[in-house]
C-alpha positions in Angstrom: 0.0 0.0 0.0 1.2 3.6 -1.1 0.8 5.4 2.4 3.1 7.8 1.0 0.6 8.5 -1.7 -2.8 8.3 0.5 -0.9 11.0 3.0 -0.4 13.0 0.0 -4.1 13.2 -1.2 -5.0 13.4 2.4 -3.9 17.0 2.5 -3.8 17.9 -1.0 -5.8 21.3 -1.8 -7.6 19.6 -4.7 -9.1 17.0 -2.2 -12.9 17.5 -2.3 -13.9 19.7 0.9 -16.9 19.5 2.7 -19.6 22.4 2.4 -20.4 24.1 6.2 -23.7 22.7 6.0 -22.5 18.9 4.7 -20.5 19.1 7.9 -23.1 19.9 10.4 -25.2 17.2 8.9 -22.7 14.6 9.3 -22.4 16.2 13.0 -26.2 15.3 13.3 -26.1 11.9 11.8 -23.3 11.3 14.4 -26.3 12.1 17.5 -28.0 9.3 18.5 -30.8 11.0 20.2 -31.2 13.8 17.0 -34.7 16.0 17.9 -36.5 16.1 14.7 -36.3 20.4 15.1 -32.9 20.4 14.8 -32.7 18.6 11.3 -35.7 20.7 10.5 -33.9 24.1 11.3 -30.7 23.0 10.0 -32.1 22.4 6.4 -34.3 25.4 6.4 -31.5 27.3 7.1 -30.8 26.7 3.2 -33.0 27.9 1.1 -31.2 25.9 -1.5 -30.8 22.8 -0.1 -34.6 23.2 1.4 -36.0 23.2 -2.3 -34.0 20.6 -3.4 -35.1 18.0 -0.7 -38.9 19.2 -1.2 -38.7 18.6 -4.9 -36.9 15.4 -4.3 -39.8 14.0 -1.9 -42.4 15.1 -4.1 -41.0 13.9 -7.3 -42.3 10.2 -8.8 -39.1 8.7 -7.2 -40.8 8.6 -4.2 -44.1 8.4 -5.2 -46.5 10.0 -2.3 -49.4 9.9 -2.2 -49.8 13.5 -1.1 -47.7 17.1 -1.2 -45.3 17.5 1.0 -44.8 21.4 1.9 -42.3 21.7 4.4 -39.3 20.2 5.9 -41.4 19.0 8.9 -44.0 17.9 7.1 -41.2 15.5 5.3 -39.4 14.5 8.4 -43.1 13.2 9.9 -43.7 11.2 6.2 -40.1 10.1 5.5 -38.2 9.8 8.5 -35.5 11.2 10.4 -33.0 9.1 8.8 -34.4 9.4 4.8 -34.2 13.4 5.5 -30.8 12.9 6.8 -29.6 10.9 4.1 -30.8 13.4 1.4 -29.5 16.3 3.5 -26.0 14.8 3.5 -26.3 13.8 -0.2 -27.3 17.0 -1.7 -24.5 18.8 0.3 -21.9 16.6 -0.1 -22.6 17.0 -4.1 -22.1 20.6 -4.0 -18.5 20.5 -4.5 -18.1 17.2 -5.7 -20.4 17.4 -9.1 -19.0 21.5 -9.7 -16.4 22.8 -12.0 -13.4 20.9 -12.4 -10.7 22.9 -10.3 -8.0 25.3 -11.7 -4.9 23.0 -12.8 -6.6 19.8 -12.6 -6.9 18.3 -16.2 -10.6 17.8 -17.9 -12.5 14.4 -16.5 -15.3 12.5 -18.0 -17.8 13.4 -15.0 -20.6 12.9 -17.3 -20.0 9.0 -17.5 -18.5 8.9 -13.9 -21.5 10.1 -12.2 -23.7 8.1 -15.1 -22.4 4.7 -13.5 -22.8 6.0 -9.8 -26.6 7.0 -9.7 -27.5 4.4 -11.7 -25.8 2.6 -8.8 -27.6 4.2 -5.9 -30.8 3.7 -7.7 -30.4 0.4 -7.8 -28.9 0.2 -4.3 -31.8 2.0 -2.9 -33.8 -0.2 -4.9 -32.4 -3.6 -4.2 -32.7 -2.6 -0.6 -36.5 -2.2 -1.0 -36.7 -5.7 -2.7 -35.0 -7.9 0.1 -36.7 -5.6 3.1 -33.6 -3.8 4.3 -34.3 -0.9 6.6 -31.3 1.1 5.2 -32.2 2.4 1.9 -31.8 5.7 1.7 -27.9 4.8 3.2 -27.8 2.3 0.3 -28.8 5.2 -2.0 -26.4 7.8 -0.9 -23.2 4.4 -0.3 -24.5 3.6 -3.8 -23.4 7.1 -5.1 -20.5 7.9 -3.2 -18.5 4.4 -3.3 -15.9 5.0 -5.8 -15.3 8.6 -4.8 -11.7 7.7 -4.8 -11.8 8.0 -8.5 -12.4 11.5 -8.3 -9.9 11.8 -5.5 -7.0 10.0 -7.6 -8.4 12.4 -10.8 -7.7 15.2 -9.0 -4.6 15.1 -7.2 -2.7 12.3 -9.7 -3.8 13.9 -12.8 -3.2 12.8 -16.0 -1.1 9.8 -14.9 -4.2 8.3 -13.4 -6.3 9.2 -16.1 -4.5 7.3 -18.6 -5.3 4.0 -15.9 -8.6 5.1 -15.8 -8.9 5.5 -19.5 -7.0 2.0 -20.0 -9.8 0.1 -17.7 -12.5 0.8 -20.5 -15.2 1.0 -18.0 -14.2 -2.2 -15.8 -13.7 -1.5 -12.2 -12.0 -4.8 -11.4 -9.6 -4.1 -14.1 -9.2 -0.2 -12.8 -8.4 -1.8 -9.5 -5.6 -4.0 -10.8 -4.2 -1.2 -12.9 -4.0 1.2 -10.4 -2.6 -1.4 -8.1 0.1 -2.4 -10.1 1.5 1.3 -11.1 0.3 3.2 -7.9 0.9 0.4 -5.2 -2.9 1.9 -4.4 -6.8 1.9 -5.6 -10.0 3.9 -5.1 -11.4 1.8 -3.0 -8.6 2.3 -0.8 -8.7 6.1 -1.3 -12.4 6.2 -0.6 -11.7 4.2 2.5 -9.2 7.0 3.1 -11.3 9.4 2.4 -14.8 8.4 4.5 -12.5 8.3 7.3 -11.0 12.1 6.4 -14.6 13.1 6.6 -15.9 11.2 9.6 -18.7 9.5 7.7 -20.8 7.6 10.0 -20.3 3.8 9.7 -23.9 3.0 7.3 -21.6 5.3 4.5 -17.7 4.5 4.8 -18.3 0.5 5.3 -20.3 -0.1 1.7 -17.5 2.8 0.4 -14.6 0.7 2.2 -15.5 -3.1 1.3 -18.6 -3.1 -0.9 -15.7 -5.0 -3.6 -15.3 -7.3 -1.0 -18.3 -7.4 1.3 -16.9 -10.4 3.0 -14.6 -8.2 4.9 -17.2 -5.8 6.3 -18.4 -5.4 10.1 -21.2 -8.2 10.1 -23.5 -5.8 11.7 -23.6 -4.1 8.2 -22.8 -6.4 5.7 -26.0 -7.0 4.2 -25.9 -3.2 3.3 -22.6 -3.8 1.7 -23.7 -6.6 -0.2 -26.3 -4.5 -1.6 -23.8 -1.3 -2.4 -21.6 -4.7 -3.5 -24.7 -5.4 -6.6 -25.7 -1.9 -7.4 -22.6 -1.2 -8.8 -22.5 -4.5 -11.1 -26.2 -3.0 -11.9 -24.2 0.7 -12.5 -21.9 -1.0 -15.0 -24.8 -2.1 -17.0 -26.2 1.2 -17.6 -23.0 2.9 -17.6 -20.4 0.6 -19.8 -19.8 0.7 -23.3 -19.9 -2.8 -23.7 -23.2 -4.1 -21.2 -23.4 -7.3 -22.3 -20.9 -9.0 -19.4 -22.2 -7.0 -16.9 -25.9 -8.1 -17.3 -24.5 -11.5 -17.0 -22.8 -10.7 -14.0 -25.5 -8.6 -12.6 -28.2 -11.7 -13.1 -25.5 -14.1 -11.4 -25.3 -12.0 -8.5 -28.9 -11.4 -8.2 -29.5 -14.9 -8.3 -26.7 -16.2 -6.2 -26.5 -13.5 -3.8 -30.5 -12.7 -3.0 -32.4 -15.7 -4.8 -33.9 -13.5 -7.2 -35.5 -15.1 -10.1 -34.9 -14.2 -13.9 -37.7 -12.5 -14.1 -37.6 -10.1 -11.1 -33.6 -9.2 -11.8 -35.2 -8.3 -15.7 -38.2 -6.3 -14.0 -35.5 -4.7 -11.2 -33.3 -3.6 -13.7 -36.0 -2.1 -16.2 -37.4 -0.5 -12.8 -33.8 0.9 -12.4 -33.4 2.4 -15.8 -36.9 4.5 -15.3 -36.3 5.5 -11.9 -32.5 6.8 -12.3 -33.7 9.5 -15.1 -36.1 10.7 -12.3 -32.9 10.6 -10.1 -30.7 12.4 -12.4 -32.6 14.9 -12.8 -33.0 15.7 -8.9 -29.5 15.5 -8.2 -28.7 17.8 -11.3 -26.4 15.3 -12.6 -25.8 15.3 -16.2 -26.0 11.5 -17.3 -25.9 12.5 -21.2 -28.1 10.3 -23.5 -30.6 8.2 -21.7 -31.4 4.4 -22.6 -33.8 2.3 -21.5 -32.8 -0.9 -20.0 -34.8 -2.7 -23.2 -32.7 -0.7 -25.1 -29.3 -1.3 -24.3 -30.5 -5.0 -23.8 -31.7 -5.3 -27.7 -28.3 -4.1 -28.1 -26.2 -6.2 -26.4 -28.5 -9.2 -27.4 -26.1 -11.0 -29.5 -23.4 -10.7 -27.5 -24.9 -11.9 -24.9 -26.0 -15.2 -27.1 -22.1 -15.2 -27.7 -21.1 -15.1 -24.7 -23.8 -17.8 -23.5 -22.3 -20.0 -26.3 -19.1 -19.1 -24.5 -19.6 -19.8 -21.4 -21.4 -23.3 -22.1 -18.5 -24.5 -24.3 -16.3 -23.0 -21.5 -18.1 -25.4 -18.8 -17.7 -28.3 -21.7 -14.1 -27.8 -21.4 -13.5 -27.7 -17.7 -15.5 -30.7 -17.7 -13.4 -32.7 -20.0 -10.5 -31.0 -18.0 -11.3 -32.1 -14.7 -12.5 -35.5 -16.0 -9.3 -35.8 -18.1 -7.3 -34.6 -14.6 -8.8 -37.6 -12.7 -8.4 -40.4 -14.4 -4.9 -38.9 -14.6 -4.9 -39.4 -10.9 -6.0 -42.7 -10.8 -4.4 -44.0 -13.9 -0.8 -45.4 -14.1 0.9 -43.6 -17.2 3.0 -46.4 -18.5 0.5 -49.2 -18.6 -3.2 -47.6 -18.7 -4.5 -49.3 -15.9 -5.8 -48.1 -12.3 -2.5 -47.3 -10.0 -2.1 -47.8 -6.8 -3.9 -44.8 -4.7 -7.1 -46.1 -7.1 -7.0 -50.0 -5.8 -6.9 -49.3 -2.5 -9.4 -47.3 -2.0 -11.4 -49.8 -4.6 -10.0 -52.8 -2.4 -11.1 -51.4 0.5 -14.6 -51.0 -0.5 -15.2 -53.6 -1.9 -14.3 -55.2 1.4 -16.1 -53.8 3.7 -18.9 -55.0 1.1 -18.1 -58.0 0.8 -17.4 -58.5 4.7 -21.0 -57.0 5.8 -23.2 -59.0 3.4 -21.0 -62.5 3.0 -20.1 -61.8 -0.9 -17.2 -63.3 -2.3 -14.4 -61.2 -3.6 -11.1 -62.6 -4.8 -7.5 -60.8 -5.5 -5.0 -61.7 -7.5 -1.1 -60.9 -7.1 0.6 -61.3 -10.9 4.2 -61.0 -10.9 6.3 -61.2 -14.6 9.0 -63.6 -13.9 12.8 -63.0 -14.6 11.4 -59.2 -15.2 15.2 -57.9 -13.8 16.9 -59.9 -16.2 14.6 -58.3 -19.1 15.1 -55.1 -18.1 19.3 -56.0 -17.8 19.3 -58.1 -21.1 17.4 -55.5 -23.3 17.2 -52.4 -21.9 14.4 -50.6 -19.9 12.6 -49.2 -23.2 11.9 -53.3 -23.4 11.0 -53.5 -20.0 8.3 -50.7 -20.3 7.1 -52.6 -23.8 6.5 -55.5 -21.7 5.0 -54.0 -18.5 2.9 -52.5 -21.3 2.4 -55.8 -23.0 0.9 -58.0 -20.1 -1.1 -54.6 -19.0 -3.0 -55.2 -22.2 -4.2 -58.1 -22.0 -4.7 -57.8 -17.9 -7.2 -55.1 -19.3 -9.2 -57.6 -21.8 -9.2 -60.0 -18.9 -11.6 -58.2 -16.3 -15.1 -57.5 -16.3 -16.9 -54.1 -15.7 -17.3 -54.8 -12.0 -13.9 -56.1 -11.2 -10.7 -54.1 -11.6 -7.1 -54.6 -12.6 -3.9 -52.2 -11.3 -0.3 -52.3 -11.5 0.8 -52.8 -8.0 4.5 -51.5 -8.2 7.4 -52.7 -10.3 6.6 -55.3 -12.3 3.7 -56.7 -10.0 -0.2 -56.1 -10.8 -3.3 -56.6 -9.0 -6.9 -58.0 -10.2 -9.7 -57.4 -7.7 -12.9 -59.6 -9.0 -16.0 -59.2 -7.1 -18.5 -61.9 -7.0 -15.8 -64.2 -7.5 -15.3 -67.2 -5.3 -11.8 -68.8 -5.2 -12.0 -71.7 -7.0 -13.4 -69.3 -10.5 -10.6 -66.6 -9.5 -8.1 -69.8 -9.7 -9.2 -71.0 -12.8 -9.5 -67.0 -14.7 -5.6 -66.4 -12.8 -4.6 -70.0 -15.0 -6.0 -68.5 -18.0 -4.0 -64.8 -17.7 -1.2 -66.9 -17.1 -1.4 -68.7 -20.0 -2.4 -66.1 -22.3 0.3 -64.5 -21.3 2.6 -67.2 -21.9 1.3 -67.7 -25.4 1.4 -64.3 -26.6 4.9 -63.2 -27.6 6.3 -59.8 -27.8 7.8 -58.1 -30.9 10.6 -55.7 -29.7 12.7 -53.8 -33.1 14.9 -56.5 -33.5 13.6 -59.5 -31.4 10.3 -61.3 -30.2 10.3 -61.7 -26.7 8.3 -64.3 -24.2 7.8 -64.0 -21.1 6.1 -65.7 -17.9 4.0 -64.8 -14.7 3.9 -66.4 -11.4 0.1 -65.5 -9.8 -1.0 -66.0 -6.0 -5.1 -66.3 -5.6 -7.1 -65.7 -2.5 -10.9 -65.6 -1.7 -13.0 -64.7 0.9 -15.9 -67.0 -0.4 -18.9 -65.9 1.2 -17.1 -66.1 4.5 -16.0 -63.5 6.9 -12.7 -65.8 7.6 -11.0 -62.4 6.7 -11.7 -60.1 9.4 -9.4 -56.9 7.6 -8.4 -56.1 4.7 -5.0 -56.7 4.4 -5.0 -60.1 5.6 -6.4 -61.1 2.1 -4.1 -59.3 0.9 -1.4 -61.2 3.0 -3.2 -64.5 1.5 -3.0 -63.6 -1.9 1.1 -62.7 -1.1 1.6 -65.6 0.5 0.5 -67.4 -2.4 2.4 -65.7 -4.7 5.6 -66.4 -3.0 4.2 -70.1 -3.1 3.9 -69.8 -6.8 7.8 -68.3 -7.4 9.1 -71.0 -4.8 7.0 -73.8 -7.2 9.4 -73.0 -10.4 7.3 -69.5 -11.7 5.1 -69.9 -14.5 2.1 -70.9 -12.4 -0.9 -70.2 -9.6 -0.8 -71.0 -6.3 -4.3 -70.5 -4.5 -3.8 -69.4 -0.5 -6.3 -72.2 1.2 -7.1 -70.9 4.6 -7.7 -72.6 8.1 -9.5 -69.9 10.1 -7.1 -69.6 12.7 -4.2 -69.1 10.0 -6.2 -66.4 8.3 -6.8 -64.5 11.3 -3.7 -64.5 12.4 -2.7 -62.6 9.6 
């Protein structure tokens, strides 16, 4: 974080200053036990600001059902705290919306303050939707959360409006710009700045964290949430290119507040009517209005592009992640499962087997002499012969059952619903297929032999773990190497040898 930089705009004189009557309404806002009179008095004492809030609450973006005449009159309709709100917004605008200051380069205000009421509409708006007390502090978070842009325009100049300019309208991107040449971001200079100006809590957390509303006090984090959306919504009016942000915006809408297609179409159509009311209140100049239908006709078929997009996106992560996990559980060299995959198949089938009395048979296959392959001919041989008897391992097992390459030259079938006697007689017929096949290397045919060990739990639960089949099937193995190679051995088990395993 710059802190150089933040102390620098901190007491720069281009640093948007508070208006005498912006800073006793903070003062008020700050007053738990506010008497209705004061707020009354304090607004009347500007004519200005008096006519502006009268026009505001009689204007269709309230929609009363009656004229409001005076200050009072508003306070007993609206509420302390809506009167408040629109006190402090109006005079916090007064120097924030005026004439660009002597020495400070020329800005697009017209598209910056475009995207932010557009964004406290909505704010104020979403608020309404999900029953949260705090909209008129959504409106006015809504239009003051990236007042750090104006802050860094002001006091950084042109240097920052070539990052701004370079963003194209994407405030993620503006962050990460700004980030990497400033070391800082508006978020974290309107942070900076809400605390400057003493805003009360309801305004500087949506200003501080509503681009990460995780990180805000939970007491107000729904309200940042909502400051968090509206300005997704403010991208959609505001951007030269809507089409991603109405994406966005319905995701969020969706994910965030269970709306339903329908009501985030009918919210933001609501939002494009009621911000030209809003505009117009706040004196903001928004240039050329657009409808929410009309800006979605436009963007129409890039939105159908970037559906296509998306879908053929989620196609390929699909195929990605499937193609990642059978990487995991696939040995490279031969194809079949490796080890981390028959273990936890092994152990499953197991515990099945165990429970309901089912047989299930393993088989150890070892490749005789494999060293002296591997020293004769070279490894490149070896691998062709690993690869060789992995074949036809993998023509040899049903569906249900499942073949692995143990480690080295050793593999592993698992058949379920296999008794001992049928695991016996398929382990003979590997063997000999094996035997019978030869394999052609560049300049030689090679033949080789396996030694296989057999065990069974035969609808029994003579097994009481795992491993001591296992065990059995190892044991037999060894039997089968001691015996000459080139045969099966099947483990035959007393029950007090196979326990004691």
């Amino acid at each position: 974080m710059n802190h150089a930089l933040l102390d620098r705009l901190k007491h720069s004189p281009q640093l948007p200053t508070l208006p005498a009557i912006a800073i006793q309404a903070l003062e008020l806002t700050r007053k738990e036990n506010i008497n209705i009179n004061e707020i009354a008095d304090l607004i009347a004492n500007d004519p200005a600001l008096s006519a502006k809030i009268l026009k505001t609450v009689n204007s269709p973006f309230y929609g009363l059902p009656r004229r409001v005449s005076t200050i009072s009159h508003a306070l007993v309709i609206l509420g302390l705290q809506a009167i408040k709100m629109l006190a402090l917004g109006f005079s916090l605008l007064t120097d924030l919306k005026g004439n660009t200051p002597i020495g400070v380069p020329p800005f697009d205000y017209i598209a910056f303050w475009k995207r932010s009421i557009y964004s406290a509409v909505a704010a104020r708006l979403i608020a309404s939707k999900i029953d949260l007390l705090q909209q008129e502090e959504a409106f006015l978070a809504g239009l003051l959360a990236d007042i750090g842009i104006l802050c860094l325009h002001r006091v950084v100049g042109n240097d920052y409006d070539e990052i701004y300019a370079k963003a194209t309208g994407d405030p993620q991107a503006l962050i990460e710009l700004t980030r990497g040449a400033l070391d800082v971001d508006h978020v974290a200079v309107g942070a900076m700045l809400a605390e400057h100006w003493q805003l009360p809590p309801v305004l500087a957390e949506p200003i501080t964290h509503h681009h990460d509303p995780a990180k805000a006090d939970p007491l107000l984090k729904s309200l940042v949430e909502v400051v968090h959306a509206a300005l997704i919504v403010g991208s959609v009016f505001a951007s030269e290119n809507p089409a991603c942000h109405i994406l966005s915006v319905r995701k969020e809408m969706a994910e965030r507040f269970k709306f339903s297609p329908e009501d985030t179409e009918s919210l933001l159509a609501e939002i494009g009517t009621s911000t030209r009311e809003a505009a117009k209140l706040f004196e903001l100049n928004i240039g050329q209005y657009r409808s929410y239908q009309e800006i979605l006709d436009e963007a129409q078929q890039t939105l159908i592009q970037l559906s296509l997009q998306s879908q053929q996106q989620v196609q390929t992560i699909k195929k990605e992640n499937e193609t990642l996990l059978v990487r995991a559980i696939t040995d490279p060299l031969t194809g079949l499962a490796n080890r981390a995959r028959f273990d936890e198949f092994f152990n499953d089938q197991f515990a099945l087997a165990f429970k309901f009395q089912r047989p299930l048979a393993i088989l150890f296959i070892d490749i005789d002499l494999f060293k002296e392959v591997n020293d004769t001919h070279g490894h490149q041989a070896g691998d062709e012969v690993l690869q060789h008897v992995g074949r036809l391992l993998k023509r040899a097992v049903r569906n249900i059952d499942l073949a692995a390459r143990y480690g080295g030259e050793e593999f592993v079938l698992l058949l379920t619903e296999t008794d001992s006697h049928a695991a016996a007689q398929a382990a003979d017929r590997i063997r000999l297929a094996v035997e019978a096949e030869p394999i052609a290397l560049e300049d030689q045919v090679l033949r080789v032999t396996v030694s296989i060990g057999v065990a069974g739990t035969d609808r029994t639960r003579i097994f009481m773990h795992a491993s001591q089949l296992t065990n059995a099937a190892d044991r037999a193995l060894y039997a089968a190497k001691t015996a000459g190679r080139n045969c099966v051995r099947l483990f035959r088990p007393t029950p007090q040898a196979a326990a004691a395993k």
